[in-house]
Every structure is written in structure tokens, then in C-alpha cells.
C-alpha positions in Angstrom: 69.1 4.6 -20.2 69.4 2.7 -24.0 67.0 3.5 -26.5 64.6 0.7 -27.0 66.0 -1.9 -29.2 65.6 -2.4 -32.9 63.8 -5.3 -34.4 66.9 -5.4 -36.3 69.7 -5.5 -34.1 71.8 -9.6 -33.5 71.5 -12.6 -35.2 67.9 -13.7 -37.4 67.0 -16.3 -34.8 64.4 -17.4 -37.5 67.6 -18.2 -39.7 69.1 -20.3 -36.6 72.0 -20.1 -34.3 74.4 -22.2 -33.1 73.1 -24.0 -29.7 77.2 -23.7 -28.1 76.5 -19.5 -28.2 73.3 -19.4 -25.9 75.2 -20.4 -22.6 73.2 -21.2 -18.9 71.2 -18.2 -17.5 72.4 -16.2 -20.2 70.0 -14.0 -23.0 71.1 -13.0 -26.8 69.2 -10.1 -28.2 68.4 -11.1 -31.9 65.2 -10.8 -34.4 63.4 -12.8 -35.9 59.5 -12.7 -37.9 59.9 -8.4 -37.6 60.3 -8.6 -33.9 63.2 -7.9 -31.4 63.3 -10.9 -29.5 65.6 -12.3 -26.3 67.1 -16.1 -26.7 67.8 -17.7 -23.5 68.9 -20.8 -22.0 67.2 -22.2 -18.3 67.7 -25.8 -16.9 69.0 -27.1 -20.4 65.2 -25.4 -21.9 65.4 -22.6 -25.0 62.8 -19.5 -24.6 62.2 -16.4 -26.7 60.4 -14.4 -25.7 60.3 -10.1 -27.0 62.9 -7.7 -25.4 61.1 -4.9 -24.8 59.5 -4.1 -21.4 55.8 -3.1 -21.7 56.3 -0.7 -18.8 58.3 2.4 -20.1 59.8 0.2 -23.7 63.1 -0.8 -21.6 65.4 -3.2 -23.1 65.5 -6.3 -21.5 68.3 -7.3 -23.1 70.5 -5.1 -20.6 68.8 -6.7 -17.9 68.9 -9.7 -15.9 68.0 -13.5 -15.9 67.2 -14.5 -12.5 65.6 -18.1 -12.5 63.3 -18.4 -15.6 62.3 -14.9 -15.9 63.9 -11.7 -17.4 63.9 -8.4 -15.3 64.1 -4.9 -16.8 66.7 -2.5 -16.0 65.5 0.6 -16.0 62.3 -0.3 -13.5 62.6 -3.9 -12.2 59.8 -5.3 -13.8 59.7 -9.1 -14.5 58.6 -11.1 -16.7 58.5 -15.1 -17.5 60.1 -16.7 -19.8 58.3 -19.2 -20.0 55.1 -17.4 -21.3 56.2 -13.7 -21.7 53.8 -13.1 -18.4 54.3 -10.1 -16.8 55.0 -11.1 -13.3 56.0 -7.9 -11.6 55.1 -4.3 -11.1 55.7 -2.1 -13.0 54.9 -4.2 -15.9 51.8 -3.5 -18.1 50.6 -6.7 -19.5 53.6 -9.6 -21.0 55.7 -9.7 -24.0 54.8 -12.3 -26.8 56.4 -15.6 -26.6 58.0 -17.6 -28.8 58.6 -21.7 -30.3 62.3 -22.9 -30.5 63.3 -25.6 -32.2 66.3 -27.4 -32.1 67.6 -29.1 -35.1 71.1 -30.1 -36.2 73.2 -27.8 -33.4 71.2 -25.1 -34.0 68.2 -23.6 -32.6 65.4 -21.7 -34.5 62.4 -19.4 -33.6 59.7 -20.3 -35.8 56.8 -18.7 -34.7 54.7 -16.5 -31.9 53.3 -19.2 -29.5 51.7 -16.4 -27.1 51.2 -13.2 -26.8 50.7 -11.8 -23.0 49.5 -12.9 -19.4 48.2 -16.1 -19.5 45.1 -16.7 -16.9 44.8 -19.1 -14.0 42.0 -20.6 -12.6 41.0 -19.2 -9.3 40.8 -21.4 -6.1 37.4 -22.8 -4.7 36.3 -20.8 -2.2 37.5 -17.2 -3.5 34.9 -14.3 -2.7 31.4 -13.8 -3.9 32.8 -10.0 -4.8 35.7 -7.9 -4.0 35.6 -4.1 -4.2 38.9 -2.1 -4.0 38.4 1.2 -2.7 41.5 3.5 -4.5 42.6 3.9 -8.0 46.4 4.2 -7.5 49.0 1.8 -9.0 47.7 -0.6 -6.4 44.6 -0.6 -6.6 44.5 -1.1 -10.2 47.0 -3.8 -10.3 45.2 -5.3 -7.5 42.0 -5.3 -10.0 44.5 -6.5 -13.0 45.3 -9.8 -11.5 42.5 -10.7 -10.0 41.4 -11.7 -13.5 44.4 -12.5 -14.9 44.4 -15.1 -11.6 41.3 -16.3 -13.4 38.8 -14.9 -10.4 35.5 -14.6 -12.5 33.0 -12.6 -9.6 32.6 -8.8 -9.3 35.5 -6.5 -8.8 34.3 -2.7 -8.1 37.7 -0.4 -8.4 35.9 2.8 -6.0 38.4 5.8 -6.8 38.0 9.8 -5.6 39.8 10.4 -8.7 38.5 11.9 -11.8 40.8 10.4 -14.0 41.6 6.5 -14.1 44.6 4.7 -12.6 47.8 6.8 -14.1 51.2 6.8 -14.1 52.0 9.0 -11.5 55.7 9.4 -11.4 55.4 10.8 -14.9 53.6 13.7 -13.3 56.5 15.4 -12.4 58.6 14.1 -14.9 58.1 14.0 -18.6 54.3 15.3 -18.5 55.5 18.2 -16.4 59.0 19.1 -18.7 56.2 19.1 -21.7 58.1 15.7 -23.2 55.4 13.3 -22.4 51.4 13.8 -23.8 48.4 13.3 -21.2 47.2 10.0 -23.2 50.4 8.4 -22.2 49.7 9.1 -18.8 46.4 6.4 -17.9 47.6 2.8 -17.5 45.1 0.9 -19.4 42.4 2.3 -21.2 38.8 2.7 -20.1 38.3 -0.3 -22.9 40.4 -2.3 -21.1 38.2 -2.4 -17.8 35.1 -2.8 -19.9 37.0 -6.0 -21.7 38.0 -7.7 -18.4 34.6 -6.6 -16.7 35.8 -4.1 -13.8 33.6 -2.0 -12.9 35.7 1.5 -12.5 33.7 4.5 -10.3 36.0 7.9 -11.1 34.9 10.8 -8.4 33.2 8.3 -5.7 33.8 8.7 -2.1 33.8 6.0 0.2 32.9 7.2 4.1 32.5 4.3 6.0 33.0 0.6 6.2 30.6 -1.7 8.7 32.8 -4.9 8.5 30.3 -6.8 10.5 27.8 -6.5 7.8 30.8 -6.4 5.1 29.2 -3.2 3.3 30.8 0.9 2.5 28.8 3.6 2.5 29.3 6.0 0.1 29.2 9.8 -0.2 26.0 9.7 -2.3 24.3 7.7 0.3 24.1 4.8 -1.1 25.9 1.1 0.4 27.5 -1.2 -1.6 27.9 -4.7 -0.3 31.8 -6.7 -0.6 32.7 -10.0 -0.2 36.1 -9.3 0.4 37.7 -5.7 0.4 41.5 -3.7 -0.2 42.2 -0.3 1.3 44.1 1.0 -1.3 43.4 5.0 -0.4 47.6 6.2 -0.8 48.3 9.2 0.4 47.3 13.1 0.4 49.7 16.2 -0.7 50.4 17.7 2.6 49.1 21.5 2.4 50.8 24.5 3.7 48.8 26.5 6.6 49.8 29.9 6.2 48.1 33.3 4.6 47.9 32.7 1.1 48.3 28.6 0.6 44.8 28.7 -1.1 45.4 30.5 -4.0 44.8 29.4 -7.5 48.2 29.8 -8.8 49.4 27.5 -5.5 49.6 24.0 -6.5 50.0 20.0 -5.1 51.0 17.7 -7.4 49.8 14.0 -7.1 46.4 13.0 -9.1 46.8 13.4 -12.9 44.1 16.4 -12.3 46.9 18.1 -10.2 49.4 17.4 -13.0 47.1 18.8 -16.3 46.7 21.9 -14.3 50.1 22.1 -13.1 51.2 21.6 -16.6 48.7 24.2 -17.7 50.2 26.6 -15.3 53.8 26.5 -16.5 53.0 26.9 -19.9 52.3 30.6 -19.4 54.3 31.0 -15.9 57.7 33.2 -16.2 58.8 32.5 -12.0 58.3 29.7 -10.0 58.9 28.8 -6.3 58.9 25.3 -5.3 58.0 24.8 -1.7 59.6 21.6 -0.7 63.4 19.7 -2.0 62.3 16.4 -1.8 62.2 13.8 -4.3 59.2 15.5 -6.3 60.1 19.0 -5.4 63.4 18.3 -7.3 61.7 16.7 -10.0 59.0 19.6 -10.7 62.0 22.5 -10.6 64.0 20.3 -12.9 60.8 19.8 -15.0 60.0 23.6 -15.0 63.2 24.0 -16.2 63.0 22.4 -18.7 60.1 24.8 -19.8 62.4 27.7 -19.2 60.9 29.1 -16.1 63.2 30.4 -13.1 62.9 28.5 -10.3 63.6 29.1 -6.8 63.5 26.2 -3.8 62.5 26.8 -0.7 63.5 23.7 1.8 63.8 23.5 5.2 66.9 20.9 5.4 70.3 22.9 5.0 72.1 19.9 2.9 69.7 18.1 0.0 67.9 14.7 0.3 70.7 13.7 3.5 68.4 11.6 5.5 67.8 9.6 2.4 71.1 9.5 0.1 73.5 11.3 2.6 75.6 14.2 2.6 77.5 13.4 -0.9 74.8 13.1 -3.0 72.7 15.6 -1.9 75.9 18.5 -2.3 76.1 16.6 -5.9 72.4 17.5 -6.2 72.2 20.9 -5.3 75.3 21.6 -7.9 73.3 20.2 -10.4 70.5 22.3 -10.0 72.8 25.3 -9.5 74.2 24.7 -13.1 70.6 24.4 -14.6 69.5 27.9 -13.2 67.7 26.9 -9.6 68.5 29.0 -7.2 68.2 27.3 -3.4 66.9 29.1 -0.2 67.7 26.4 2.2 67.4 26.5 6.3 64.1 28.5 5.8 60.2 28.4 5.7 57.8 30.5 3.9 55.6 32.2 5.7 53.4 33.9 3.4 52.1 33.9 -0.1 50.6 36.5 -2.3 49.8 37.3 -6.2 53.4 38.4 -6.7 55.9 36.3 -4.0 56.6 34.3 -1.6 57.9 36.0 1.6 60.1 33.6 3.6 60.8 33.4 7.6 64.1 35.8 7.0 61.8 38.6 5.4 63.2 37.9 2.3 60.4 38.0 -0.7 60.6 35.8 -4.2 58.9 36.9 -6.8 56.9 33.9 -8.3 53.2 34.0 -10.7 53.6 30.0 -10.0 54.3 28.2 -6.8 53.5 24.3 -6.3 54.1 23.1 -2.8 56.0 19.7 -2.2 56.3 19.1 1.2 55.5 15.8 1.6 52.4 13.5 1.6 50.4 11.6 4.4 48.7 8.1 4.3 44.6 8.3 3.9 43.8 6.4 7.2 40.8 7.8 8.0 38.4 4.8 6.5 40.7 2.7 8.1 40.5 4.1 11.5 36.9 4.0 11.2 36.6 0.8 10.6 38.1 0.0 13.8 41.4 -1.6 12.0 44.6 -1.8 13.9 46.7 1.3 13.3 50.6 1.1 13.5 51.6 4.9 11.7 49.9 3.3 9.3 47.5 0.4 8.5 48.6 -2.7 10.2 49.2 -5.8 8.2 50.5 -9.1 8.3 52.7 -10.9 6.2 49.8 -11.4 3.9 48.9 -8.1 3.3 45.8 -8.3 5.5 44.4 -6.2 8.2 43.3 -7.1 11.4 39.7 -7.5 10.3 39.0 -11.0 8.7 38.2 -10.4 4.5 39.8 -6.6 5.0 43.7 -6.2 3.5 45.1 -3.3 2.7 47.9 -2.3 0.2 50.4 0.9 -1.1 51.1 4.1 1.0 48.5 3.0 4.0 50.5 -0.8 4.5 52.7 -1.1 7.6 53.9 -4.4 7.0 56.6 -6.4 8.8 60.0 -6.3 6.7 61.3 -9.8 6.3 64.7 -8.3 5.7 64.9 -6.5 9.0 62.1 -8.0 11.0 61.1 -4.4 11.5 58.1 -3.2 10.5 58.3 -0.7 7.8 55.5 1.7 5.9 57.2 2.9 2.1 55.7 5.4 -0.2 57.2 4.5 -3.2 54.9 3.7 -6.5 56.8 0.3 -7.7 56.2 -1.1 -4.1 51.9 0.4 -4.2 51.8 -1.6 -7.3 53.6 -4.8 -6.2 51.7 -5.1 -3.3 48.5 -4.9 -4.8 49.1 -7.7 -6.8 50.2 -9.7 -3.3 47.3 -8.7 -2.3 45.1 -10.0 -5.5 46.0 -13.3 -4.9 45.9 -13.8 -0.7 42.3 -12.0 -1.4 41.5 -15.5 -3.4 43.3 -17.7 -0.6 46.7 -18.0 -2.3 48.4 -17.1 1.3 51.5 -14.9 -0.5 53.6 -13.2 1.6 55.0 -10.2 0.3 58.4 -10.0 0.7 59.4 -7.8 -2.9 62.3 -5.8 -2.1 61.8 -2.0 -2.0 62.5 -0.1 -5.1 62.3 4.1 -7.0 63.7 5.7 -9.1 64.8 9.4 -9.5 65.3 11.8 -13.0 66.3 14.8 -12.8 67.7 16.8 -16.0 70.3 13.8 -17.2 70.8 12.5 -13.2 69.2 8.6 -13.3 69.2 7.2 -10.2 67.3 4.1 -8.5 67.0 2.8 -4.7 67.2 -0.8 -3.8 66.1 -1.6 -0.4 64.7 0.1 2.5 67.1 1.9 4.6 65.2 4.5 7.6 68.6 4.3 9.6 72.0 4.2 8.1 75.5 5.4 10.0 77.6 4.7 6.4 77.2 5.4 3.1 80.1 3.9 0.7 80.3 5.0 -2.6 81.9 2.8 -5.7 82.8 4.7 -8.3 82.6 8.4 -9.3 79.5 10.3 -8.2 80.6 13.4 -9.9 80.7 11.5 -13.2 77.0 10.1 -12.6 78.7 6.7 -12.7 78.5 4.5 -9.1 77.0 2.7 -6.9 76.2 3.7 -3.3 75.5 0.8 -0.4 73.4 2.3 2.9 74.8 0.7 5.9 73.8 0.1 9.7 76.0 -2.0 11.8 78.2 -3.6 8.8 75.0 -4.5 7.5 74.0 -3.2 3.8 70.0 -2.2 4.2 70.4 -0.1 0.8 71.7 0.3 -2.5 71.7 3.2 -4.7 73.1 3.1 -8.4 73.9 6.7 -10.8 73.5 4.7 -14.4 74.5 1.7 -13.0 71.7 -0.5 -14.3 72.8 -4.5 -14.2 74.4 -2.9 -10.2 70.8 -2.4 -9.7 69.1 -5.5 -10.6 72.3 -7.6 -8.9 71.6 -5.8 -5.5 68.3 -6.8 -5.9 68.1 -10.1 -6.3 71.7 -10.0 -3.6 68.6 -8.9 -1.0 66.1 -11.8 -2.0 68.4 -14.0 -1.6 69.6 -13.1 2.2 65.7 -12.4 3.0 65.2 -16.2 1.6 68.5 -17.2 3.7 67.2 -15.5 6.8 63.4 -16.6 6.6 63.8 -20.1 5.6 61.8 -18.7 2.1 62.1 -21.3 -0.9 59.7 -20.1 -3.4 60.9 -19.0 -6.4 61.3 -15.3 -7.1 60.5 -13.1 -10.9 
């Protein structure tokens, strides 16, 4: 990834540039009033708007112009360029806009003309009150737009939490290596919900829903009446039943409480075992690592992350580790943890005064399932988002939604989809009738390995790889009968974004779908 850019770097667009060097769909990355700023051309119409992506600072410069927005390359977040609106998780709030004037063959940026989201007004007939029960990624960007769509009644974000919505892949990234403070962790601020009046409950437990009478009841004993509701309640660490699983220096890793006192832990640990090599198992051992503890991986697969990136990548993987120190213990299962080690299936014992499990998560159905809502693995959903329950729709981890790409229906656990969905689901709660049809994306760090998934791929029988692997440079496509269900790019950024919007554009092909995409 590029550092994000100076408000120094191109042409002074306040100065003016010639109109023949800002060609059809194209951007320039120039400055102008202090700011680093994006020029582009759309339909014959000049926007600036600023080139940084208010997600993780990206520069949206090396990114793409699809239509009349701008997406970021490191993430996939979208904004307009039109209004600098961010239109697309994982975006936090738009980029400032910009006038351009055209005068003698050149054109000139001579002033902000707004700053952010703009707001909508919502549709007659919206909900007397919506309560979102969940304070993940989509339940707060569920809570987000529903203002920024200009919906004006109640909006009650209910989350078990303790801490507010955060930025969970972080966790055992950046925060965990010791790179990244706690405050950047929360996505907005608790001033924020107080300015766009959502009313946040941290450490509040919903335990049942009476959709008849359209009211939860809480853990307190108290009810609290909805117009309309989202089950947003993501997923729980799956936890290890065998002697010694319970304790204290054992940890999960998936609210921000779980990551301060993971964090905590490593700062005095010397040996750590990592239960799990999945996704975040990789990440927390290359993340101790980086905090100089020996760590040891415990996984029951015998070849690395193969179901998901295939035999290559995961051999890649496990040399990379191997050169940063991990040691691997693969084909194996603990079966006992004390003080000092964990013992494994083989006898074998590893000495560890740390050990966080990562074995994988599972989707909070329970409310759901009391409610009497159609289960599929998962919460059943329409295109829409919503349940089988009239007012009820449910986004993130729980959502088994039908995948317009496939016509299969598909349940994904990945943070950039929670969020995207929760913003689907925003507007179909105020009658917009939105299907969701955003194509599956993550992302993966580990030590100076970047890679990001496009797609959805549960079955694949090919996995062709352009480029060199071993050089962190290519692009892999996920294949089932011919058909490419998957991409994977190693720094390949722009590869990214252009499988992407490759996807949209069969799903539109194959659906009939003619509404413009961010």
C-alpha cells in the first residue's frame, strides 16, 4: 500500500490545467487551496473532489473511476463524485467537494463547495422507530444512514458490547502488533451519536422479540417497543471444550474488550500458542511477532488456508511464517491446557504463559430462532435483506441471502460485506426496496503479505495464478466449471478493483440489473 498522498504532490488545480489532459473516466491527482484533491472527467462534467479515503487515509488516486464515483484501493470504499458522499462501506463519512470552472481551455478549482454526506429526505411512510439490536460494522452503519437517508424518528442501536461500534479487523492487526492506539479503534465518536441523535445502549442484552406486538425484552426486564427492527447480532468466538480452556491467560479475540486485554497480555508474555491457522489465527501470531513473542500454531488442516486460497498460497504462507520465527504443529489438536503448556493429541507439550484460541466463529441465531424467523444455517433473507417476519430484516454474519451471482444462497463472515449490508438494509427499512447485490470482499496482512478477496467462492476445482506468488506480486482467479467465482490479488490493487466491478457487471448482465453501481 502508498502512503497517503501529499497536499502537495501534481499540478495547483487552483492555478488551472489544460482541459485536453483530464481525458473520459480518468482522475489527475493535483492540489489546490492546501488540500490534495482528484480532478476527473464524467459524461463531458469536471469534479474535484479530495483524494484521500476517510476509511484507513488510502489514496484514491490509485484507485478506480467506475461511473461518477471514485473507489479506494486498498478497501473498496466508494465515494461520489459528485458530492464527495461516501457511498460504500468501509467508508467513514465523504471527502469534501469541490467548484470547477472552466475558462479559456482550462479548468480551475476555486473553492470547497461541500464537505461530506449530503442528506436525503426520507420516504412517506418510513417507521414510527427503528431499533437495531448489534453494534458491529452493521449495525452501526445501518444506524449511519438511516440519518444521512434523512429518516428523522428514533433509532435505538441495542449492543452487548461495552465499547462502541469498532474497527474490528484492526484487532488483530495493528492494535495487536502495538502499531495502532485504542482511540483509533471506535468508528465514530460517542459525540457523533449524540449529534445525529442515536440513542447507543453499550452492555444491554436483548432476550426476546414478540413480533406480533413488535416489542424486545431485555435482560433487565424491561420491553422496548420498535416500529421496524435489524438483527444485526454477528457472530461468537467459538470456544475450546477441553481441561483448561477457561483460564485467564486463554483468550478469544473479537470485541475490542477481547482485543485491550489481548493486547495487555502480550505486552508481558514471552510464549505464545495460537490455537487455530485461520485468517485471524495468522494475523494474531504475525501480530505477536511483531512484539517479539515466540509463537507456536496449533491447526488441525495439514496445508494452510487450502479450502479458501488453495494449496499454493497456503505453502507460501506457512514459509512466511517459518522465516518470521512461527513454528507450525499442523495435523493436530490440543487437548489440554495448563499454567505452563499446551499438550497436544501426539503428547507433545508447548510451553506457552499466552494462548488465544482462533478457531473459528458462529452466527448469534438464537433471538432469531426465537422469534420464530425462517432459519437457512443462518437467518433467511430475501433479496432485500428482510426476514420472513414483516418489519424484521436482518444483516452481517447472521444473513443468508440469495447470491445474485450464483443464484445460490450464500452466508459470508467478512466485515466489509456486515457493513455493506447494513446500509442495504437502512434504506429497504424506509421502503427504498434495494436489493443487495455488493460483491463480496477482505482483506488479509500479515507481516508485509497484502492480500484482498473478491468474490465468494465455497467450491472451486481451479485456482490460476498471474504472476509471481513468491514475489508477493499476482493475481489469483477461483474457478468452478470454467467459471471465475473468485479473485484474489498479492499487491495488485487496480487487479482488485477491476475484478470487482468485472463481477457487477456479469451479475447486472445475468439479473437484468440496471441501476447504477458506487
Amino acid at each position: 500500500m502508498s502512503d497517503t498522498p501529499s497536499p502537495w504532490q501534481g499540478d495547483d488545480f487552483a492555478a488551472g490545467i489544460a482541459l485536453e489532459r483530464i481525458a473520459e473516466g480518468a482522475m489527475l491527482l493535483g492540489h489546490a487551496h492546501g488540500e490534495a484533491l482528484l480532478l476527473s472527467r464524467h459524461g463531458g462534467q469536471l469534479f474535484a473532489v479530495g483524494a484521500t479515503c476517510t476509511h484507513y487515509g488510502g489514496p484514491l488516486a490509485e484507485g478506480l473511476v467506475v461511473g461518477d464515483t471514485v473507489r479506494c484501493p486498498w478497501h473498496h470504499a466508494a465515494f461520489s463524485l459528485r458530492t464527495g458522499e461516501a457511498l460504500r462501506a468501509p467508508a467513514l463519512g465523504g471527502v469534501g467537494c469541490w467548484q470547477v470552472e472552466e475558462r479559456g481551455g482550462k479548468a480551475y478549482v476555486t473553492g470547497k463547495r461541500m464537505a461530506g454526506p449530503t442528506s436525503h429526505a426520507a420516504k412517506a411512510g418510513a417507521p414510527e422507530s427503528i431499533v437495531i439490536v448489534g453494534g458491529g460494522t452493521a449495525g452501526q452503519a445501518a444506524a449511519e444512514t438511516l440519518r444521512r437517508e434523512g429518516y428523522a424518528g428514533p433509532v435505538t442501536l441495542l449492543s452487548s458490547d461495552t465499547h462502541l461500534p469498532c474497527d474490528r479487523p484492526n484487532l488483530s492487526k495493528n492494535f495487536l502488533a502495538g502499531t495502532a492506539p485504542a482511540e483509533w479503534l471506535s468508528l465514530r465518536p460517542a459525540e457523533f451519536y449524540q449529534e445525529q441523535n442515536i440513542d447507543v445502549r453499550l452492555a444491554t442484552q436483548v432476550v426476546g422479540i414478540d413480533p406480533v406486538q413488535r416489542q424486545l425484552q431485555l435482560a433487565d426486564g424491561s420491553h422496548l417497543a420498535y416500529g421496524a427492527l435489524l438483527l444485526a447480532t454477528g457472530a461468537e468466538p467459538v470456544r475450546l471444550d477441553l481441561p483448561g480452556a477457561h483460564l485467564p491467560h486463554v483468550h478469544v479475540l473479537r470485541t475490542q474488550a477481547d482485543g485491550e486485554a489481548l493486547a495487555k497480555a502480550a505486552e508481558g508474555a514471552q510464549r505464545a500458542v495460537v490455537i487455530g491457522a485461520s485468517f485471524i489465527g495468522l494475523e494474531v501470531a504475525a501480530s505477536l511477532r511483531a512484539r517479539n513473542v515466540e509463537v507456536q500454531v496449533v491447526g488441525r488442516e495439514n496445508v494452510l488456508m487450502e479450502k479458501v486460497l488453495g494449496p499454493q498460497v497456503g505453502a507460501y504462507l506457512k514459509k512466511l511464517h517459518e522465516k518470521n520465527g512461527v513454528v507450525f504443529h499442523l495435523g493436530t489438536d490440543p487437548v489440554s491446557i495448563d499454567a505452563q503448556a499446551v499438550t497436544l493429541r501426539s503428547g507433545e507439550t508447548l510451553p506457552a504463559d499466552l494462548v488465544v484460541v482462533g478457531v473459528g466463529v458462529r452466527p448469534a441465531l438464537a433471538l432469531a430462532e426465537q422469534a420464530g424467523l425462517a432459519m437457512d444455517r443462518g437467518v433467511a433473507v430475501d433479496e432485500y435483506l428482510q426476514t420472513s417476519v414483516p418489519g424484521i430484516y436482518a444483516a452481517g454474519d447472521i444473513a443468508r441471502w440469495p447470491d445474485p451471482a450464483t443464484g445460490e444462497r450464500i452466508r459470508v463472515e467478512h466485515w466489509v460485506v456486515a457493513g455493506r449490508q447494513g446500509q442495504t438494509a437502512a434504506r429497504n427499512l424506509l421502503g427504498q426496496r434495494e436489493r443487495f447485490d455488493a460483491v463480496p470482499f477482505f482483506w488479509t496482512e500479515q507481516y508485509d503479505f497484502a492480500l484482498a478477496y473478491v468474490g465468494h467462492a465455497e467450491g472451486w476445482d481451479e485456482a490460476l495464478i498471474d504472476g509471481e506468488l513468491a514475489q508477493q506480486d499476482c493475481r489469483i482467479t477461483y474457478r468452478r466449471a470454467g467459471k471465475a467465482q473468485a479473485v484474489a490479488v498479492v499487491h495488485r490493487d487496480l487487479d482488485g478493483l477491476r475484478a470487482e466491478v468485472e463481477m457487477e457487471r456479469a451479475m447486472a448482465g445475468t439479473n437484468g440489473i440496471a441501476k447504477a453501481r458506487p
